[in-house]
C-alpha positions as CSV (number, residue, x, y, z in Angstrom):
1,X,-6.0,3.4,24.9
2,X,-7.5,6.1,22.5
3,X,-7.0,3.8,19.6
4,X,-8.8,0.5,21.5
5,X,-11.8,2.9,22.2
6,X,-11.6,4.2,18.4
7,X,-11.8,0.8,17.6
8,X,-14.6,-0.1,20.1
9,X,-16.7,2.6,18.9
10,X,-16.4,2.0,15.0
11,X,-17.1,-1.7,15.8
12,X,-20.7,-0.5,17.0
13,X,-21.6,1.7,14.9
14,X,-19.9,-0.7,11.9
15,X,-21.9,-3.6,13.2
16,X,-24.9,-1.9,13.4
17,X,-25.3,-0.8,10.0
18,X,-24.1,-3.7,9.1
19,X,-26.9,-5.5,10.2
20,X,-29.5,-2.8,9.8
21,X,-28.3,-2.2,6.4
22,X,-27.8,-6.3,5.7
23,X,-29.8,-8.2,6.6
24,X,-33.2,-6.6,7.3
25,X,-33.2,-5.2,3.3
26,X,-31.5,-9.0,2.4
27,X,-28.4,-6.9,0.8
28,X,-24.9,-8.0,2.6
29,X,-23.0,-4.4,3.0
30,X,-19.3,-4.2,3.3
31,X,-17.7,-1.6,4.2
32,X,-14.4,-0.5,3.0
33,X,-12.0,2.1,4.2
34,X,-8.6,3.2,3.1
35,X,-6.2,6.5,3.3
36,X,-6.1,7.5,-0.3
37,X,-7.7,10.3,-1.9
38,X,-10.5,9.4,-4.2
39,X,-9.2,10.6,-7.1
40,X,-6.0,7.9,-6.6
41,X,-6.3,5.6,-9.5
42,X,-6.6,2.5,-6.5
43,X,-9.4,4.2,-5.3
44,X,-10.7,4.4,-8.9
45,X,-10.0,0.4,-8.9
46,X,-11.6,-0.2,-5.8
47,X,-14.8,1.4,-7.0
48,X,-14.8,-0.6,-10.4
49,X,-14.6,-3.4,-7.7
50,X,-18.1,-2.1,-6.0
51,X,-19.4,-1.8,-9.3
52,X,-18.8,-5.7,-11.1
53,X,-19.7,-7.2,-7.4
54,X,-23.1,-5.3,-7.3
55,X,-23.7,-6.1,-11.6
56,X,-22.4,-10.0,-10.4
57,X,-24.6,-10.2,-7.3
58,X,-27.5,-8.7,-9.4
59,X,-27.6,-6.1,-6.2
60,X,-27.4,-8.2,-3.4
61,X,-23.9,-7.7,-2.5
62,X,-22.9,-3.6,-2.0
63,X,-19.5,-2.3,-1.3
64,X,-19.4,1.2,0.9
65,X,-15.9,2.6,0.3
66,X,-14.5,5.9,2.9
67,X,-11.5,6.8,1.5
68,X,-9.3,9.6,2.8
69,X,-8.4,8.0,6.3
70,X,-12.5,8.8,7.4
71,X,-12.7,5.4,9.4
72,X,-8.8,5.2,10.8
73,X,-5.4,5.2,9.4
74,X,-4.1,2.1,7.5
75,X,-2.5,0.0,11.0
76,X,-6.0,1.6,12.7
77,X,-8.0,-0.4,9.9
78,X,-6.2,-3.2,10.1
79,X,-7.0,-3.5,13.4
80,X,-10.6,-2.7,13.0
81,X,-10.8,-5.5,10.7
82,X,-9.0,-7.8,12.9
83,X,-11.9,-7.3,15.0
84,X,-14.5,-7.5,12.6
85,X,-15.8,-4.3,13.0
86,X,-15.0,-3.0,9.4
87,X,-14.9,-5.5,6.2
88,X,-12.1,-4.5,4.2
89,X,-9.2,-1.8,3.5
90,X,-6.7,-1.2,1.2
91,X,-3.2,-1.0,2.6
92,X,0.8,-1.1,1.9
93,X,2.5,-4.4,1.9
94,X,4.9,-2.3,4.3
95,X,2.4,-2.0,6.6
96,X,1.0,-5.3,6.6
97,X,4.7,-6.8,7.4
98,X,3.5,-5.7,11.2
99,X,0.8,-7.9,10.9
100,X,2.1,-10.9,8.2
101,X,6.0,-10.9,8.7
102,X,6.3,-12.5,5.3
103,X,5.7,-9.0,3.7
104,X,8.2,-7.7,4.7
105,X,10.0,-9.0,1.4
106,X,8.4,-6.3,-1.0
107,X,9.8,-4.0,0.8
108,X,13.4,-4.7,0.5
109,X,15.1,-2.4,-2.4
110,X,15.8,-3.5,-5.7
111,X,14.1,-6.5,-5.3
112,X,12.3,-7.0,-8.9
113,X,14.0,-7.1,-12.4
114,X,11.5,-5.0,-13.7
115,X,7.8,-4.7,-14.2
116,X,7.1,-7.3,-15.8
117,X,9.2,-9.8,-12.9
118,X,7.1,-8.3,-10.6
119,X,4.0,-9.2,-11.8
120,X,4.6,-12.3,-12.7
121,X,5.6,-13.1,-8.8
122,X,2.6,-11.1,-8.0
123,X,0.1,-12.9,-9.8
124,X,1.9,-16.5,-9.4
125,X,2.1,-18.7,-6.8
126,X,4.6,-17.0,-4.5
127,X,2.3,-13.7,-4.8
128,X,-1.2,-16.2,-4.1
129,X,1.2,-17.7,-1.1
130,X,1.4,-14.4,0.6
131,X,-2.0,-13.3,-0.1
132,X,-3.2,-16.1,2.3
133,X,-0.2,-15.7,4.7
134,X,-1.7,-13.2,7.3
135,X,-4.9,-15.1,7.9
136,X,-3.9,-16.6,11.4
137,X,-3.8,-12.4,12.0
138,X,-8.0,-12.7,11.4
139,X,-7.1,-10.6,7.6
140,X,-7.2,-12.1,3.8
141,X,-5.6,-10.7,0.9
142,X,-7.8,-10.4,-2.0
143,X,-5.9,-8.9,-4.9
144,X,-2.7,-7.0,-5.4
145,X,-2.7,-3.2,-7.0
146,X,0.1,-1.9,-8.7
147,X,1.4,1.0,-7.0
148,X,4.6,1.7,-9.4
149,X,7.8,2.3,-8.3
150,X,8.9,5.0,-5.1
151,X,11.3,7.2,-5.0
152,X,12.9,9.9,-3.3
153,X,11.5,13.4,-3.0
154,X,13.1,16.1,-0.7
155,X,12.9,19.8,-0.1
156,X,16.5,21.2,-0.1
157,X,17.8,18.9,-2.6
158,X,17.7,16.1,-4.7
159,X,19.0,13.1,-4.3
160,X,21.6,11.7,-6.7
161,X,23.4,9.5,-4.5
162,X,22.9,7.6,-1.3
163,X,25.5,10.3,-0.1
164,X,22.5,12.8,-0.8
165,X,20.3,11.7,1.9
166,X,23.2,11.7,4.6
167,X,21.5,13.6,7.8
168,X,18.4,13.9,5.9
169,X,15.5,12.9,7.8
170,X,12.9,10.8,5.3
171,X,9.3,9.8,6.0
172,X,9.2,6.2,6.2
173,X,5.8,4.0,5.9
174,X,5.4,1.8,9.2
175,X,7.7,-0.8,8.2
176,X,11.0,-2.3,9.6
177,X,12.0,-2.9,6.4
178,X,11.8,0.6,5.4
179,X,13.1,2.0,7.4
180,X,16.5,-0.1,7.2
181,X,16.5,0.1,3.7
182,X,16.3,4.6,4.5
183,X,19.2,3.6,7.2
184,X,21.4,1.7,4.6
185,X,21.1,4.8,2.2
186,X,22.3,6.9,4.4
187,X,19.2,8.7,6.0
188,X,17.3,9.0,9.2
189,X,14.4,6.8,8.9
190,X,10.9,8.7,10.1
191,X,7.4,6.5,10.5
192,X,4.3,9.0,9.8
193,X,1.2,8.3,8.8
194,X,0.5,8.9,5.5
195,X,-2.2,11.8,6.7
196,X,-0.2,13.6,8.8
197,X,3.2,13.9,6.1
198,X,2.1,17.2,4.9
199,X,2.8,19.1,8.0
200,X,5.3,17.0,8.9
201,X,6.6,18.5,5.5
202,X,5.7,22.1,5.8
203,X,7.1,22.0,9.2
204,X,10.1,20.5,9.0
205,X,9.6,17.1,10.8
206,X,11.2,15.9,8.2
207,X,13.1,16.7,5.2
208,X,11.5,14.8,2.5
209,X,9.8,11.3,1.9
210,X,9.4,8.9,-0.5
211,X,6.7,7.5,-3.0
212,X,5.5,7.3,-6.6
213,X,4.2,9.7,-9.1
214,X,0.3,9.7,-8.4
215,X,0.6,9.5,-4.6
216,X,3.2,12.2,-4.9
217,X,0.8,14.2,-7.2
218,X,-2.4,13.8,-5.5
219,X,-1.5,14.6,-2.0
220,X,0.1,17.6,-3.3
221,X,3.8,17.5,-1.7
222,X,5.2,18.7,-4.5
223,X,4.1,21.8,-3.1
224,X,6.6,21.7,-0.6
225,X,9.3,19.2,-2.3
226,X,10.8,20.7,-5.2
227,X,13.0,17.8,-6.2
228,X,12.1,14.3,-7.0
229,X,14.6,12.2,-7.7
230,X,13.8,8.6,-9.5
231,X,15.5,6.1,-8.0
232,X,13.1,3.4,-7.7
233,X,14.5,2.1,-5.2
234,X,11.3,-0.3,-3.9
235,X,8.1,-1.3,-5.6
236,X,6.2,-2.2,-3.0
237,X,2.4,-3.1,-3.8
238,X,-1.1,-2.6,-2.4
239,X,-3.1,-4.9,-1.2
240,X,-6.7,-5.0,-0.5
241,X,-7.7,-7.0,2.3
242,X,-10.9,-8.2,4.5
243,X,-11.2,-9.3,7.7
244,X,-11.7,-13.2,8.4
245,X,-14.3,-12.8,10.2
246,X,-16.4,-11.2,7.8
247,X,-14.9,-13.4,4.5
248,X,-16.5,-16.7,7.0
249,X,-19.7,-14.8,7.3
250,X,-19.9,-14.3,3.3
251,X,-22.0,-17.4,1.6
252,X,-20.0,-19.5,-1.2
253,X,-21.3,-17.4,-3.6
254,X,-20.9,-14.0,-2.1
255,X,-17.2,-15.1,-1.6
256,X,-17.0,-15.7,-5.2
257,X,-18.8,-12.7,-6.4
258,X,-16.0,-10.4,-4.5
259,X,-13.0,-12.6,-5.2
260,X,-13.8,-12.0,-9.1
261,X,-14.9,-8.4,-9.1
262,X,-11.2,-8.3,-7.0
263,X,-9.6,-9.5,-9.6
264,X,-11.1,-7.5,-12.2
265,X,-10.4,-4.7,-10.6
266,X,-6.7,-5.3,-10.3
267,X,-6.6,-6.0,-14.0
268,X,-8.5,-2.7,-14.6
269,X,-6.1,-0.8,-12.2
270,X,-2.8,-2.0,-13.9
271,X,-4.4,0.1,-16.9
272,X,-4.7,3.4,-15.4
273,X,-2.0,3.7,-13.3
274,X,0.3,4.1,-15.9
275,X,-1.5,6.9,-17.3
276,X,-1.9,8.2,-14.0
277,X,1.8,8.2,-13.4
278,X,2.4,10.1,-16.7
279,X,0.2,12.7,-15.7
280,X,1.1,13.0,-12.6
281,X,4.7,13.5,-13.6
282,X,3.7,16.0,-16.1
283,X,1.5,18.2,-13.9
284,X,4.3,18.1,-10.9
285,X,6.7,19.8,-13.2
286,X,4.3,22.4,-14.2
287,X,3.9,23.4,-10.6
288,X,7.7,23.6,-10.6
289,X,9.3,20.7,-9.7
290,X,12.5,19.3,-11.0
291,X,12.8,15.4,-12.2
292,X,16.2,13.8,-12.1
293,X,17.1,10.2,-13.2
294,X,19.9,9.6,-10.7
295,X,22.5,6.4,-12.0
296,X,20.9,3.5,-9.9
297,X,24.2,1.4,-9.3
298,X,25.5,3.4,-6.3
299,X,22.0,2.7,-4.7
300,X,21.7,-0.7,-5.4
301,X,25.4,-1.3,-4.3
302,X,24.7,0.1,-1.0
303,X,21.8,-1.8,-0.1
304,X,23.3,-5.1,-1.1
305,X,24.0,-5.8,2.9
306,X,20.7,-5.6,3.7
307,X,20.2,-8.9,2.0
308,X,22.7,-10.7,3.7
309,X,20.9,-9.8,7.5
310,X,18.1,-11.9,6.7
311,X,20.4,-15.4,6.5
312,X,19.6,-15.6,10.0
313,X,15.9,-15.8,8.9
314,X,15.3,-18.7,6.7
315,X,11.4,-17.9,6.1
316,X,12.6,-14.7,4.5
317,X,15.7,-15.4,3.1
318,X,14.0,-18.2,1.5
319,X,11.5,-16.3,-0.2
320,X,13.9,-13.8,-1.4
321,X,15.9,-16.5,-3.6
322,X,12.1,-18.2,-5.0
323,X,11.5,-14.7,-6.8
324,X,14.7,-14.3,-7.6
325,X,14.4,-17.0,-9.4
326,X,11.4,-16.5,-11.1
327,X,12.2,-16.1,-15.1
Protein backbone atom coordinates (compact mmCIF):
# COMPACT_ATOMS: atom_id res chain seq x y z
CA UNK A 1 0.00 0.00 0.00
CA UNK A 2 2.93 2.48 0.92
CA UNK A 3 4.54 1.79 -2.39
CA UNK A 4 0.96 2.33 -4.64
CA UNK A 5 0.68 5.79 -2.74
CA UNK A 6 4.62 6.45 -3.44
CA UNK A 7 3.72 5.76 -6.80
CA UNK A 8 0.55 7.83 -6.90
CA UNK A 9 2.24 10.79 -5.52
CA UNK A 10 5.41 10.79 -7.80
CA UNK A 11 2.92 10.38 -10.72
CA UNK A 12 1.57 13.96 -9.84
CA UNK A 13 4.11 15.71 -9.07
CA UNK A 14 6.08 13.83 -12.33
CA UNK A 15 3.26 14.73 -14.52
CA UNK A 16 3.03 18.08 -13.53
CA UNK A 17 6.43 19.16 -14.29
CA UNK A 18 6.21 17.34 -17.04
CA UNK A 19 3.72 19.39 -18.49
CA UNK A 20 4.65 22.62 -16.82
CA UNK A 21 8.18 22.12 -17.80
CA UNK A 22 7.06 20.56 -21.56
CA UNK A 23 5.02 21.81 -23.12
CA UNK A 24 4.26 25.46 -22.00
CA UNK A 25 8.31 26.29 -22.76
CA UNK A 26 7.90 23.74 -26.15
CA UNK A 27 10.92 21.66 -24.49
CA UNK A 28 9.70 17.77 -23.99
CA UNK A 29 11.41 16.91 -20.34
CA UNK A 30 12.16 13.34 -19.32
CA UNK A 31 12.88 12.44 -16.39
CA UNK A 32 15.24 9.74 -15.38
CA UNK A 33 15.95 8.03 -12.19
CA UNK A 34 18.16 5.28 -11.21
CA UNK A 35 20.02 3.84 -7.81
CA UNK A 36 23.61 4.53 -8.67
CA UNK A 37 25.82 6.98 -7.28
CA UNK A 38 26.70 9.69 -9.73
CA UNK A 39 30.05 9.15 -9.85
CA UNK A 40 29.24 5.33 -11.33
CA UNK A 41 30.67 5.31 -14.76
CA UNK A 42 26.69 4.40 -16.04
CA UNK A 43 25.68 7.36 -14.53
CA UNK A 44 28.57 9.14 -16.29
CA UNK A 45 26.97 7.32 -19.62
CA UNK A 46 23.67 8.32 -18.96
CA UNK A 47 24.61 11.91 -18.64
CA UNK A 48 26.72 11.82 -22.06
CA UNK A 49 23.17 10.48 -23.10
CA UNK A 50 21.44 14.00 -21.81
CA UNK A 51 24.07 15.72 -23.36
CA UNK A 52 24.10 14.31 -27.46
CA UNK A 53 19.99 14.29 -27.20
CA UNK A 54 19.93 18.02 -26.14
CA UNK A 55 23.13 18.92 -29.00
CA UNK A 56 20.74 16.45 -31.46
CA UNK A 57 17.49 18.14 -30.56
CA UNK A 58 19.21 21.57 -30.83
CA UNK A 59 17.57 21.96 -27.11
CA UNK A 60 14.28 20.83 -27.48
CA UNK A 61 14.55 17.53 -26.03
CA UNK A 62 16.12 17.68 -22.03
CA UNK A 63 16.92 14.65 -20.02
CA UNK A 64 16.58 15.28 -15.95
CA UNK A 65 18.56 12.38 -14.41
CA UNK A 66 18.03 11.64 -10.05
CA UNK A 67 20.41 9.18 -9.33
CA UNK A 68 21.00 7.71 -5.93
CA UNK A 69 17.58 5.95 -5.44
CA UNK A 70 15.96 9.93 -5.04
CA UNK A 71 12.71 8.98 -6.98
CA UNK A 72 12.29 4.99 -5.69
CA UNK A 73 14.37 1.92 -5.84
CA UNK A 74 14.97 0.07 -9.14
CA UNK A 75 11.37 -2.43 -8.90
CA UNK A 76 9.77 1.05 -7.43
CA UNK A 77 10.86 2.78 -10.79
CA UNK A 78 9.88 0.27 -12.80
CA UNK A 79 6.67 0.57 -11.60
CA UNK A 80 6.49 4.28 -11.80
CA UNK A 81 7.25 3.92 -15.36
CA UNK A 82 4.74 1.29 -15.88
CA UNK A 83 2.47 3.98 -15.01
CA UNK A 84 3.82 6.72 -16.85
CA UNK A 85 4.54 8.81 -14.09
CA UNK A 86 8.46 8.78 -14.61
CA UNK A 87 10.10 8.40 -18.25
CA UNK A 88 12.99 6.29 -17.90
CA UNK A 89 15.44 4.37 -15.33
CA UNK A 90 18.35 2.42 -15.53
CA UNK A 91 18.03 -1.03 -14.03
CA UNK A 92 19.66 -4.76 -13.67
CA UNK A 93 18.59 -7.26 -16.16
CA UNK A 94 17.96 -9.29 -12.84
CA UNK A 95 15.55 -7.16 -11.95
CA UNK A 96 13.71 -6.73 -15.00
CA UNK A 97 13.25 -10.71 -15.19
CA UNK A 98 10.17 -9.81 -12.59
CA UNK A 99 8.78 -7.77 -15.19
CA UNK A 100 10.20 -9.46 -18.80
CA UNK A 101 10.70 -13.28 -17.84
CA UNK A 102 13.04 -13.60 -20.80
CA UNK A 103 15.79 -11.86 -18.72
CA UNK A 104 16.07 -14.03 -16.60
CA UNK A 105 18.83 -15.59 -19.08
CA UNK A 106 21.73 -13.00 -18.16
CA UNK A 107 21.47 -14.02 -15.03
CA UNK A 108 22.32 -17.58 -15.18
CA UNK A 109 26.25 -18.21 -14.22
CA UNK A 110 28.78 -18.72 -16.68
CA UNK A 111 26.70 -17.98 -19.38
CA UNK A 112 29.17 -15.94 -21.82
CA UNK A 113 32.60 -17.10 -23.29
CA UNK A 114 34.01 -14.05 -22.64
CA UNK A 115 33.64 -10.35 -23.30
CA UNK A 116 33.78 -10.20 -26.39
CA UNK A 117 30.65 -13.22 -26.73
CA UNK A 118 28.83 -11.11 -24.72
CA UNK A 119 28.73 -8.24 -26.72
CA UNK A 120 28.30 -9.61 -29.64
CA UNK A 121 24.79 -11.26 -28.21
CA UNK A 122 24.20 -7.93 -26.70
CA UNK A 123 24.38 -5.83 -29.57
CA UNK A 124 22.99 -8.61 -32.10
CA UNK A 125 19.77 -9.73 -32.75
CA UNK A 126 19.07 -11.91 -29.73
CA UNK A 127 20.31 -8.83 -27.45
CA UNK A 128 17.76 -6.26 -29.90
CA UNK A 129 14.99 -9.30 -29.29
CA UNK A 130 15.12 -8.82 -25.59
CA UNK A 131 15.30 -5.16 -25.65
CA UNK A 132 11.76 -5.14 -27.06
CA UNK A 133 10.56 -8.20 -25.06
CA UNK A 134 9.05 -6.35 -21.90
CA UNK A 135 6.93 -3.93 -23.79
CA UNK A 136 3.42 -5.73 -23.20
CA UNK A 137 4.76 -4.76 -19.33
CA UNK A 138 4.19 -0.77 -20.66
CA UNK A 139 8.56 -0.56 -20.51
CA UNK A 140 11.18 -0.44 -23.66
CA UNK A 141 14.77 -1.19 -23.53
CA UNK A 142 16.87 1.34 -25.15
CA UNK A 143 20.41 0.38 -24.92
CA UNK A 144 22.48 -2.06 -22.86
CA UNK A 145 25.53 -0.88 -20.41
CA UNK A 146 28.30 -2.92 -19.66
CA UNK A 147 28.37 -3.64 -16.05
CA UNK A 148 31.49 -6.13 -16.04
CA UNK A 149 31.65 -9.16 -14.41
CA UNK A 150 30.33 -9.87 -10.35
CA UNK A 151 31.80 -11.51 -7.99
CA UNK A 152 31.86 -12.55 -4.53
CA UNK A 153 32.77 -10.29 -1.63
CA UNK A 154 32.35 -11.37 2.09
CA UNK A 155 33.40 -10.24 5.41
CA UNK A 156 34.92 -13.25 7.28
CA UNK A 157 36.32 -14.84 4.36
CA UNK A 158 36.97 -15.24 0.90
CA UNK A 159 35.57 -17.40 -1.17
CA UNK A 160 37.64 -19.92 -3.10
CA UNK A 161 35.27 -22.57 -3.60
CA UNK A 162 31.56 -22.95 -3.71
CA UNK A 163 32.34 -24.85 -0.40
CA UNK A 164 33.27 -21.24 0.89
CA UNK A 165 29.90 -19.81 0.82
CA UNK A 166 28.27 -22.95 2.68
CA UNK A 167 25.99 -21.18 5.53
CA UNK A 168 26.98 -17.88 4.28
CA UNK A 169 24.14 -15.64 3.83
CA UNK A 170 24.85 -13.46 0.36
CA UNK A 171 22.87 -10.35 -0.80
CA UNK A 172 21.13 -11.27 -3.84
CA UNK A 173 19.64 -8.64 -6.45
CA UNK A 174 15.62 -9.23 -6.88
CA UNK A 175 15.91 -12.10 -9.11
CA UNK A 176 14.90 -15.75 -9.16
CA UNK A 177 17.66 -16.45 -10.99
CA UNK A 178 20.01 -15.21 -8.49
CA UNK A 179 19.15 -16.34 -6.10
CA UNK A 180 19.30 -20.13 -7.43
CA UNK A 181 22.36 -19.56 -8.90
CA UNK A 182 23.58 -18.28 -4.75
CA UNK A 183 21.50 -21.65 -3.71
CA UNK A 184 23.46 -23.90 -6.24
CA UNK A 185 26.87 -22.49 -4.81
CA UNK A 186 26.16 -23.33 -1.68
CA UNK A 187 24.77 -20.07 0.01
CA UNK A 188 21.71 -18.60 1.47
CA UNK A 189 20.29 -16.37 -1.05
CA UNK A 190 19.21 -12.75 0.50
CA UNK A 191 17.08 -10.05 -1.83
CA UNK A 192 18.01 -6.32 -0.53
CA UNK A 193 17.81 -3.48 -2.26
CA UNK A 194 20.82 -2.17 -3.46
CA UNK A 195 20.31 1.07 -0.88
CA UNK A 196 19.81 -0.62 2.09
CA UNK A 197 23.10 -3.46 1.60
CA UNK A 198 25.30 -1.36 3.64
CA UNK A 199 23.60 -1.82 6.93
CA UNK A 200 22.59 -4.94 6.03
CA UNK A 201 26.43 -5.36 5.88
CA UNK A 202 27.55 -3.55 8.93
CA UNK A 203 24.91 -5.29 10.78
CA UNK A 204 25.19 -8.55 9.93
CA UNK A 205 22.03 -9.25 7.83
CA UNK A 206 24.09 -10.71 5.84
CA UNK A 207 27.49 -11.99 5.47
CA UNK A 208 28.65 -10.66 2.18
CA UNK A 209 27.17 -9.90 -1.45
CA UNK A 210 28.14 -9.83 -4.77
CA UNK A 211 29.08 -7.33 -7.63
CA UNK A 212 31.76 -5.82 -9.74
CA UNK A 213 34.68 -3.60 -9.09
CA UNK A 214 33.07 -0.02 -9.52
CA UNK A 215 29.81 -0.75 -7.76
CA UNK A 216 31.94 -2.45 -5.13
CA UNK A 217 34.18 0.62 -4.99
CA UNK A 218 31.74 3.40 -5.06
CA UNK A 219 29.31 2.29 -2.53
CA UNK A 220 32.15 1.76 -0.30
CA UNK A 221 31.57 -2.00 1.04
CA UNK A 222 34.83 -2.62 1.01
CA UNK A 223 34.70 -0.92 4.13
CA UNK A 224 33.12 -3.67 5.69
CA UNK A 225 34.12 -6.66 3.25
CA UNK A 226 37.72 -7.29 3.40
CA UNK A 227 37.87 -10.12 0.79
CA UNK A 228 36.77 -10.11 -2.78
CA UNK A 229 37.07 -12.97 -4.43
CA UNK A 230 36.87 -12.99 -8.54
CA UNK A 231 34.93 -15.53 -9.66
CA UNK A 232 32.91 -13.93 -12.23
CA UNK A 233 30.48 -16.03 -11.90
CA UNK A 234 27.59 -13.80 -13.86
CA UNK A 235 27.79 -10.74 -16.16
CA UNK A 236 24.68 -9.52 -15.97
CA UNK A 237 24.03 -6.06 -17.83
CA UNK A 238 22.25 -2.74 -17.40
CA UNK A 239 19.69 -1.65 -19.15
CA UNK A 240 18.12 1.60 -19.55
CA UNK A 241 14.55 1.67 -20.13
CA UNK A 242 11.43 4.15 -20.69
CA UNK A 243 8.11 3.69 -20.14
CA UNK A 244 5.69 3.04 -23.22
CA UNK A 245 3.65 5.37 -22.43
CA UNK A 246 5.91 8.07 -22.69
CA UNK A 247 8.12 6.52 -25.84
CA UNK A 248 4.19 6.74 -27.77
CA UNK A 249 3.95 10.28 -26.59
CA UNK A 250 7.63 11.15 -28.11
CA UNK A 251 7.22 12.53 -31.96
CA UNK A 252 9.27 10.38 -34.73
CA UNK A 253 11.83 12.51 -34.36
CA UNK A 254 12.17 12.87 -30.61
CA UNK A 255 12.17 9.03 -30.68
CA UNK A 256 15.01 9.08 -32.88
CA UNK A 257 16.94 11.82 -31.22
CA UNK A 258 16.99 9.54 -27.79
CA UNK A 259 17.34 6.15 -29.50
CA UNK A 260 20.80 7.55 -31.02
CA UNK A 261 22.17 9.60 -28.16
CA UNK A 262 21.26 5.87 -26.37
CA UNK A 263 23.37 4.35 -28.32
CA UNK A 264 26.17 6.68 -28.14
CA UNK A 265 26.17 6.53 -24.85
CA UNK A 266 26.53 2.77 -24.52
CA UNK A 267 29.41 2.94 -26.89
CA UNK A 268 30.95 5.84 -24.70
CA UNK A 269 30.26 3.73 -21.54
CA UNK A 270 32.04 0.48 -22.81
CA UNK A 271 35.12 2.97 -22.74
CA UNK A 272 35.25 3.99 -19.20
CA UNK A 273 34.17 1.17 -17.47
CA UNK A 274 37.21 -0.57 -17.95
CA UNK A 275 39.16 2.15 -16.52
CA UNK A 276 36.78 2.44 -13.91
CA UNK A 277 37.14 -1.13 -12.96
CA UNK A 278 41.01 -0.83 -12.82
CA UNK A 279 40.71 1.91 -10.52
CA UNK A 280 38.41 0.72 -8.58
CA UNK A 281 40.32 -2.46 -7.98
CA UNK A 282 43.36 -0.54 -7.24
CA UNK A 283 41.85 1.99 -4.64
CA UNK A 284 39.87 -1.11 -2.81
CA UNK A 285 43.24 -2.66 -1.95
CA UNK A 286 44.68 0.45 -0.73
CA UNK A 287 41.84 0.66 1.79
CA UNK A 288 42.91 -2.90 2.72
CA UNK A 289 41.23 -5.36 0.94
CA UNK A 290 42.51 -8.65 -0.29
CA UNK A 291 41.92 -9.79 -4.22
CA UNK A 292 41.94 -13.53 -4.86
CA UNK A 293 41.62 -15.24 -8.32
CA UNK A 294 39.88 -18.35 -7.10
CA UNK A 295 40.16 -21.54 -10.01
CA UNK A 296 36.72 -21.12 -11.79
CA UNK A 297 36.13 -24.88 -12.67
CA UNK A 298 34.63 -25.94 -9.29
CA UNK A 299 32.11 -23.02 -9.76
CA UNK A 300 31.15 -23.58 -13.08
CA UNK A 301 30.92 -27.45 -12.36
CA UNK A 302 28.43 -26.80 -9.74
CA UNK A 303 26.11 -24.74 -11.42
CA UNK A 304 25.91 -26.94 -14.41
CA UNK A 305 22.34 -28.22 -13.00
CA UNK A 306 20.91 -25.13 -13.01
CA UNK A 307 20.84 -25.37 -16.76
CA UNK A 308 19.20 -28.44 -17.02
CA UNK A 309 15.85 -27.00 -14.79
CA UNK A 310 14.97 -24.80 -17.46
CA UNK A 311 14.15 -27.99 -20.15
CA UNK A 312 10.86 -27.66 -18.75
CA UNK A 313 10.85 -24.08 -20.11
CA UNK A 314 11.30 -24.06 -23.81
CA UNK A 315 11.25 -20.06 -24.15
CA UNK A 316 14.31 -20.05 -21.94
CA UNK A 317 15.91 -23.02 -22.63
CA UNK A 318 15.68 -21.97 -26.16
CA UNK A 319 17.40 -18.81 -25.79
CA UNK A 320 20.10 -20.27 -23.81
CA UNK A 321 21.32 -22.70 -26.80
CA UNK A 322 20.93 -19.37 -29.57
CA UNK A 323 23.84 -17.54 -27.59
CA UNK A 324 25.43 -20.46 -27.01
CA UNK A 325 25.79 -20.60 -30.26
CA UNK A 326 26.67 -17.44 -31.21
CA UNK A 327 30.55 -17.55 -32.68
Amino acid sequence: MRSKVKAIIAFEILTLIFIGCGRESRVTVLKLAHGLDSSHPVHKAMEYMAERAQEKSAGKLRIDIYPSQQLGTERECLELLQIGSLGMTKVSTSVMEGFAPSHKVYSLPYLFRDEAHRFKVLEGEIGERLLSAPEKFFLRGLCYYDAGSRSFYTKAKPIMSPADLTGLKIRTQESTTSMKMVSSLGGSPTPIAWGELYTALQQGVVDGAENNPPSFHLSRHYEVCKYYALDEHTSVPDVLVISTVIWKDLSSEEQRWLQEAAHESAEYQKKIWQEATEHALAEVQKAGVEIFHPDKTPFTETVTGLYEEYRNQPEIYNLIQEIKAVR
